[in-house]
SEVO-761744 format. One record per residue (C-alpha): x, y, z. Coordinates in Angstrom, 3 decimals, always signed. Each point is the difference from the previous one (the first is absolute). Layout:
<recs>
<xx->X; yy->Y; zz->Z>
...
</recs>
This chain:
<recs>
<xx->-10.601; yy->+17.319; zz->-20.605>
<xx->+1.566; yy->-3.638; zz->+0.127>
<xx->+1.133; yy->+0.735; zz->+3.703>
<xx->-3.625; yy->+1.246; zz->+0.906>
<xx->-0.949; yy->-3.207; zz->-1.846>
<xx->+2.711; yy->-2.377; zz->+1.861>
<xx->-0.962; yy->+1.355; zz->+3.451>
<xx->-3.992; yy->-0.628; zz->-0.359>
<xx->+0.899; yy->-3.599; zz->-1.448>
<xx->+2.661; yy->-0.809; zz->+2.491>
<xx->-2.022; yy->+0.617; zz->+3.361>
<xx->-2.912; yy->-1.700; zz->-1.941>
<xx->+1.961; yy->-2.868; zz->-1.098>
<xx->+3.042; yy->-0.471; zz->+1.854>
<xx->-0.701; yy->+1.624; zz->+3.348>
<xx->-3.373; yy->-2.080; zz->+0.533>
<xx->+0.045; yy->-3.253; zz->+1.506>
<xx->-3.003; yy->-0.866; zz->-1.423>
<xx->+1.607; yy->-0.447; zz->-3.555>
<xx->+2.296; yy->-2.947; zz->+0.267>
<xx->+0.194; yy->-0.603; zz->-3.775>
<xx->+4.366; yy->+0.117; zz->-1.014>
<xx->-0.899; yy->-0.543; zz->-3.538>
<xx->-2.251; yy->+3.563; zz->-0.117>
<xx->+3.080; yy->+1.799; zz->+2.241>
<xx->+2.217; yy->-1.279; zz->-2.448>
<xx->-1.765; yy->+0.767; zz->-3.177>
<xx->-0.829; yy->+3.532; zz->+1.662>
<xx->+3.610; yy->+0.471; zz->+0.592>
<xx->+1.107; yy->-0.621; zz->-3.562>
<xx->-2.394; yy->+2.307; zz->-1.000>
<xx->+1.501; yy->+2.816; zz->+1.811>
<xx->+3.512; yy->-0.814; zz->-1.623>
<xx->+1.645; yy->-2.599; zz->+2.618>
<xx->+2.277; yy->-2.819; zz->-1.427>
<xx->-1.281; yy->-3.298; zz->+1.960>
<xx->+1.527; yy->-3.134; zz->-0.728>
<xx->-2.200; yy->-3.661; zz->+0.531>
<xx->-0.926; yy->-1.252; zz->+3.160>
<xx->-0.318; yy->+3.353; zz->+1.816>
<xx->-2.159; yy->-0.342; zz->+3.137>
<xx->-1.186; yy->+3.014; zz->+1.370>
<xx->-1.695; yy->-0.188; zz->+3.261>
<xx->-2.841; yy->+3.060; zz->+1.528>
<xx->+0.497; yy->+3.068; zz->+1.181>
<xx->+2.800; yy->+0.888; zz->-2.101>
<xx->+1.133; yy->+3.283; zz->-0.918>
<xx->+2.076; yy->+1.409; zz->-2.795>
<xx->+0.715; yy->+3.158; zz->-0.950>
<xx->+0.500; yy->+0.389; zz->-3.633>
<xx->-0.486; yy->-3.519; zz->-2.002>
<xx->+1.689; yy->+1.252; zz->-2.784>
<xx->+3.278; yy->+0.465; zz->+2.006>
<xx->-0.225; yy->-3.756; zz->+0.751>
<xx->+1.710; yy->-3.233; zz->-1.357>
<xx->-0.664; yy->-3.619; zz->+1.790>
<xx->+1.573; yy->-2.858; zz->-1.133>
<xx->-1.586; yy->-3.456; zz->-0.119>
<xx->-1.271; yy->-1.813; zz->+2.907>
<xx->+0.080; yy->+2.858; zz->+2.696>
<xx->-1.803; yy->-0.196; zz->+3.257>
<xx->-1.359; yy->+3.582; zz->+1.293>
<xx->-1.439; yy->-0.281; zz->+3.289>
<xx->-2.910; yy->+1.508; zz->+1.672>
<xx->-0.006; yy->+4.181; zz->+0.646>
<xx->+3.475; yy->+0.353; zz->-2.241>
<xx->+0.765; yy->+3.049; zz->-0.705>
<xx->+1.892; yy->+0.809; zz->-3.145>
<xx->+0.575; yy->+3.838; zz->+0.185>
<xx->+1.497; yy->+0.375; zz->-3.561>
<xx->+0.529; yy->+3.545; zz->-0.981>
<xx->+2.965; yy->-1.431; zz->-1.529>
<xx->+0.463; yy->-2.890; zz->-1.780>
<xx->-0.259; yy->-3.898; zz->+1.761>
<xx->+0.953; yy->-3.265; zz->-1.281>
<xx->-0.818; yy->-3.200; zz->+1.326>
<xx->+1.914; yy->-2.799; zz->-1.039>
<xx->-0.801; yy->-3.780; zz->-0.238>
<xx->-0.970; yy->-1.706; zz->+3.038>
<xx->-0.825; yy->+2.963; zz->+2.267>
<xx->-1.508; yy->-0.248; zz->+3.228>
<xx->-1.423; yy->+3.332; zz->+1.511>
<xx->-1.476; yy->-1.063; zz->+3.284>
<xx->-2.723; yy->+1.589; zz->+1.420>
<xx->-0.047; yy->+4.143; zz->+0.762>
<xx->+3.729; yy->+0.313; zz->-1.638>
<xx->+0.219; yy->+2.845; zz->-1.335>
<xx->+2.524; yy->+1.365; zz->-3.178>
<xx->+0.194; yy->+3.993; zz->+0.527>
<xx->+1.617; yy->+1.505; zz->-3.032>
<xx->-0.359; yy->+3.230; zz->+0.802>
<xx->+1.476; yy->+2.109; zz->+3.337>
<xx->+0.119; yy->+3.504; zz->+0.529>
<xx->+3.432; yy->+2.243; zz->+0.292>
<xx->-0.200; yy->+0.813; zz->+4.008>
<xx->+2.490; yy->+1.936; zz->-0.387>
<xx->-1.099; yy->+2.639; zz->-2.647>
<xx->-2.208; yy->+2.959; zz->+0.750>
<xx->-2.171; yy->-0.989; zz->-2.736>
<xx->-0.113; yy->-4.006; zz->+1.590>
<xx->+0.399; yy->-0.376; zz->-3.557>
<xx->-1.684; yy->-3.854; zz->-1.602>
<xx->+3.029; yy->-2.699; zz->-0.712>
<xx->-0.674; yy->-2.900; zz->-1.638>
<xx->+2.140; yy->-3.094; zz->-1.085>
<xx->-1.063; yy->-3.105; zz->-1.846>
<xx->+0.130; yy->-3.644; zz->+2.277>
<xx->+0.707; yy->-2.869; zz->-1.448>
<xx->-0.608; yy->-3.885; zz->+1.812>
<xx->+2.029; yy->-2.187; zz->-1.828>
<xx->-1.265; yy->-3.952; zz->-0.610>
<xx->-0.605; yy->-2.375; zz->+3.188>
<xx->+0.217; yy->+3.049; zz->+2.289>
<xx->-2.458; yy->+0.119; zz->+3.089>
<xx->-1.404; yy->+3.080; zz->+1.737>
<xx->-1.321; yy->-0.717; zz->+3.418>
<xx->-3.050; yy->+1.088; zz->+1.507>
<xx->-0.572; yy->+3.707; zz->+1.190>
<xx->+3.664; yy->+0.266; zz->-1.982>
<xx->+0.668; yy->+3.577; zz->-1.983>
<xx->+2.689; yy->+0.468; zz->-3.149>
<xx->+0.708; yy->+3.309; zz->-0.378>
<xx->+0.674; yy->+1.636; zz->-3.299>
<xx->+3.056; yy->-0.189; zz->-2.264>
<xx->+0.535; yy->-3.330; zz->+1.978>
<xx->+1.012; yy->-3.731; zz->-1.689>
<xx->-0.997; yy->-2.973; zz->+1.586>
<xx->+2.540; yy->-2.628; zz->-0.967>
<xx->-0.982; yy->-3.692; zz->-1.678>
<xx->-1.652; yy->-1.776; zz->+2.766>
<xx->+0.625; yy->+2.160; zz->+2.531>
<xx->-2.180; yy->+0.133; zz->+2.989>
<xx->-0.876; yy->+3.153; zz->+2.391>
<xx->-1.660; yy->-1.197; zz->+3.319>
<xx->-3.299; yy->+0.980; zz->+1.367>
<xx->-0.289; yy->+3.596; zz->+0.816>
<xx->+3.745; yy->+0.705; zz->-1.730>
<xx->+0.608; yy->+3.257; zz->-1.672>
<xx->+1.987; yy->-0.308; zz->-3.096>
<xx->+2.085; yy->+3.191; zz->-0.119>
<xx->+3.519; yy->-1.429; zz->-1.927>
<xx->+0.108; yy->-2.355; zz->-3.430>
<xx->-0.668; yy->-3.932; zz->+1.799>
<xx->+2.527; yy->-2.334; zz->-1.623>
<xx->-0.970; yy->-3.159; zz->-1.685>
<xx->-0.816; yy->-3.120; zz->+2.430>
<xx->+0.349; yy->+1.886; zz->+2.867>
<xx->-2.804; yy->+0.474; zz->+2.704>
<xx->-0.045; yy->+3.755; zz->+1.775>
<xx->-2.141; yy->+0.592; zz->+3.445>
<xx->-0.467; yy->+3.459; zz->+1.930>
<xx->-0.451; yy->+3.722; zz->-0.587>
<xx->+2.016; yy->+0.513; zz->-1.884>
<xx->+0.289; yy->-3.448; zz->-1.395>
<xx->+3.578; yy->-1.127; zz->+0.469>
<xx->+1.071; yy->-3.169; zz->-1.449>
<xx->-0.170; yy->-3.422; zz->+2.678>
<xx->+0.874; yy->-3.030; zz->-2.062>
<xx->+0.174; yy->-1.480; zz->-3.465>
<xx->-3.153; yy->-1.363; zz->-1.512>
<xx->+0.616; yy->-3.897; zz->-0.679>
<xx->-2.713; yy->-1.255; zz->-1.984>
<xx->-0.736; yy->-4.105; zz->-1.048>
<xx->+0.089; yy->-1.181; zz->-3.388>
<xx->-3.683; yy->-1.478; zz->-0.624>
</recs>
């Protein structure tokens, strides 16, 4: 019953354009058992699988037509950016089993990090402490902390070196 209930008020709420409103996404999310921090600004047209599997840390960006494919669980740290159409896939399917059996593996994006646009984390994967993965990247290894990774699969290009404010 609560996923027949999630799905009708997800492409209602959080799949329409037409509803702009962060503070009703966000209130509707802790509803359906996410953890959300302050500051959380949630843009349209996002999509997420299972609220309940979800925790978001304070002041996180999620960008237009995210998808956060959570049949496992995801956490968010503080200071996340996911860009626009990134999407966190939890969940993969054994290719090589006669059954294509259902695998799934919990992600974690650690504080500071940045997920590009049209960027995918695949399950059971760790994105480091202000990390970065490029636009269009696949995450398919753990990213290290400060480090910025680019390319399918994402393979590490430089260190992250960030100014003190």
């Amino acid at each position: 019953m609560k996923i027949a209930l999630w799905y009708i008020t997800s492409n209602a709420i959080f799949l329409n354009r037409l509803i702009p409103s962060m503070g009703l996404k966000r209130g509707l999310l802790k509803a359906f058992g996410a953890s959300i921090g302050k500051g959380l600004i949630i843009k349209p047209k996002v999509n997420i699988k299972y609220p309940w599997k979800l925790t978001i840390g304070d002041h996180v960006w999620i960008g237009e037509e995210v998808w956060i494919d959570n049949l496992d669980e995801v956490y968010l740290g503080d200071h996340v950016c996911l860009s626009q159409g990134a999407m966190l896939l939890s969940g993969n399917h054994d290719y090589s089993s006669v059954t294509f059996d259902l695998m799934t593996a919990p992600i974690r994006i650690e504080d500071g990090a940045w997920i590009g646009a049209k960027a995918v984390v695949v399950q059971g994967r760790t994105c480091g402490s202000h990390s970065v993965l490029t636009v269009g990247s696949v995450c398919t290894t753990d990213m290290d902390p400060y480090v910025i990774y680019q390319g399918n699969p994402a393979t590490r290009v430089r260190e992250r070196n960030m100014n003190s404010v």
